[in-house]
C-alpha positions as CSV (number, residue, x, y, z in Angstrom):
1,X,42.1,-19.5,33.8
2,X,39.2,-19.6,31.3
3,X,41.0,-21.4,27.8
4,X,37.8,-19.5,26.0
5,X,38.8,-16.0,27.3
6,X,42.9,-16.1,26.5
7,X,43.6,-13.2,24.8
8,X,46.4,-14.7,22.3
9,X,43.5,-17.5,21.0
10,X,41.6,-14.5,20.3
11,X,43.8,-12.2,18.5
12,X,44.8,-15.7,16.7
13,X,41.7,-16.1,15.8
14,X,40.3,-13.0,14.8
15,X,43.6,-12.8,12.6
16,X,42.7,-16.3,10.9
17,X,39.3,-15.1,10.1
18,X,40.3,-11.9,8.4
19,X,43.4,-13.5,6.6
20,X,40.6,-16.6,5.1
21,X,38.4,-13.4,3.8
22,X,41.2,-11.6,2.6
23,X,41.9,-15.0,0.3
24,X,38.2,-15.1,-0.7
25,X,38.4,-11.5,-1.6
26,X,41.8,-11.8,-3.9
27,X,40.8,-15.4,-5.2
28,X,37.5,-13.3,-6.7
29,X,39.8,-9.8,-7.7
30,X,42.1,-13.0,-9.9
31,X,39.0,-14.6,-11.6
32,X,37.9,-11.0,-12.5
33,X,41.2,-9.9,-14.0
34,X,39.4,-9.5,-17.7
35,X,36.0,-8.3,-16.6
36,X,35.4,-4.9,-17.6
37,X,35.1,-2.4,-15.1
38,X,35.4,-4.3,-11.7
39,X,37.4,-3.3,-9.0
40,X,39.5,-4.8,-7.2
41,X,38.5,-5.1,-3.0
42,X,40.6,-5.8,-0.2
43,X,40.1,-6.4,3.4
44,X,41.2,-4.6,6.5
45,X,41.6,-5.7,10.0
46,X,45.6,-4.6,10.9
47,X,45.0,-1.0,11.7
48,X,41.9,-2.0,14.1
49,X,43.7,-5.2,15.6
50,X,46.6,-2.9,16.1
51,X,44.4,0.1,17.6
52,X,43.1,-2.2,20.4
53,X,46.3,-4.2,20.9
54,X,47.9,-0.2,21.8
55,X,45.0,1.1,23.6
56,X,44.8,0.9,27.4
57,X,48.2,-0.8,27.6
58,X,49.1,0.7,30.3
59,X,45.5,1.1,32.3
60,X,46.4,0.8,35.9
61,X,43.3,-0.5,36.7
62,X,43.3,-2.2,40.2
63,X,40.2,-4.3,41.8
64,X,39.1,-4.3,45.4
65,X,35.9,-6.4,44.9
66,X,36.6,-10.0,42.9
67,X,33.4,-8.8,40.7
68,X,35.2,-6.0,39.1
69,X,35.9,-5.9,35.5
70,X,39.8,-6.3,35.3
71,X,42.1,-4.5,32.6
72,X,42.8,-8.2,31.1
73,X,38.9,-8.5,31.2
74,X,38.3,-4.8,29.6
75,X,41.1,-5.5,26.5
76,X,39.7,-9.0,26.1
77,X,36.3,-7.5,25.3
78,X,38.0,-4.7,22.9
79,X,39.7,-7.4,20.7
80,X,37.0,-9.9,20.7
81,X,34.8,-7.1,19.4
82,X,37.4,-6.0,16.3
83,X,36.0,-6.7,12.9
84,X,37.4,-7.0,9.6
85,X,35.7,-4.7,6.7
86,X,36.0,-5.5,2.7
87,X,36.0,-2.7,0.7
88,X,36.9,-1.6,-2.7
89,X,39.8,-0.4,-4.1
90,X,38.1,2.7,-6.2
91,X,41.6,4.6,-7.4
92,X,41.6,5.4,-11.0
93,X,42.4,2.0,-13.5
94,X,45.2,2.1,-16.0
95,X,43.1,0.4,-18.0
96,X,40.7,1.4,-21.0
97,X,38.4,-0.6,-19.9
98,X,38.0,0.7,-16.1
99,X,39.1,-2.8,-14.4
100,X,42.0,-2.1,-11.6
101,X,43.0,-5.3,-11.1
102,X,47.0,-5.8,-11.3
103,X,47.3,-9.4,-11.5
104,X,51.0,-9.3,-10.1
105,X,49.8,-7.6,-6.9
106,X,47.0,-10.0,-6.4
107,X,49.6,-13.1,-7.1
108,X,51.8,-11.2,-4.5
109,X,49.5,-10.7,-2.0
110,X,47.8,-13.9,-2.2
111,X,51.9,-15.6,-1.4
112,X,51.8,-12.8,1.3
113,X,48.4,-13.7,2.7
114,X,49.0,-17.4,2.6
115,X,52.4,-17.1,4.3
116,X,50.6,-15.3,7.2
117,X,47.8,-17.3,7.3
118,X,50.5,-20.7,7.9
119,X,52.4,-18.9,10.5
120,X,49.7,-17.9,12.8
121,X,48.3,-21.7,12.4
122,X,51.7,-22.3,13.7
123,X,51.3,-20.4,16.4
124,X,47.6,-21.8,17.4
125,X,49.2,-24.8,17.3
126,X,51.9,-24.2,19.5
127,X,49.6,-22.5,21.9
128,X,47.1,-25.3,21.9
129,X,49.8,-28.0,22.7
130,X,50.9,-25.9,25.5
131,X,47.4,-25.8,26.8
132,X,47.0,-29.5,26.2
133,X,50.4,-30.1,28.0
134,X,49.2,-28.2,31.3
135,X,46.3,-29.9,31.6
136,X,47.9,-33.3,31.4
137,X,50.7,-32.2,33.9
138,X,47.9,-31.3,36.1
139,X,46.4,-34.5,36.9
């Protein structure tokens, strides 16, 4: 087993990445809350983690030569190449003065954000010390 190719590190860590930039993102959408005429971004990543964590989950693939790509091989490629995209949140402001930003959403998502953000550091964790364990049961 490669530890660099397990598929769980990688959706861990493509998950941690695009939670950190979602901070970033809000953090900037706060300090802006009184500029006139900025909008508010976001960042998505669950609707393409969650398009290539459905997709070929069932493949049947089988191998006859130990070259072959395998289905665990194929999905690993799929996830490792998901990307998370910032864009702006262009609906219409409630404001006179064109800014969008609702600082109670921001405040919200931010707790949201930073609750995910600790419990998939929890899982890494976990899944690291397993690692770590196997290999010092092994020798």
């Amino acid at each position: 087993m490669n530890i660099t190719s397990d598929l769980s590190l990688t959706l861990l860590q493509k998950g941690l990445d695009a939670l950190s930039e979602r901070q970033t993102v809000i953090a900037h959408n706060v300090a802006n809350v009184e500029t006139p005429g900025y909008k508010a971004s976001d960042v998505a990543f669950e609707d393409s983690l969650r398009r290539a964590l459905h997709s070929g989950a069932d493949l049947g693939m089988q191998t006859t030569d130990p070259d072959h790509l395998t289905a665990a091989g194929a999905r690993q490629q799929e996830i490792s190449e998901i990307a998370h995209t910032t864009y702006r949140r262009n609906q219409t402001s409630m404001r006179k003065d064109g800014n969008n930003v609702d600082i109670e959403n921001e405040m919200l998502d931010l707790a949201e954000t930073g609750l995910r953000y600790q419990a998939m550091t929890s899982l890494a964790s976990k899944k690291l010390a397993m690692l770590r364990m196997v290999v010092q049961e092994s020798r």
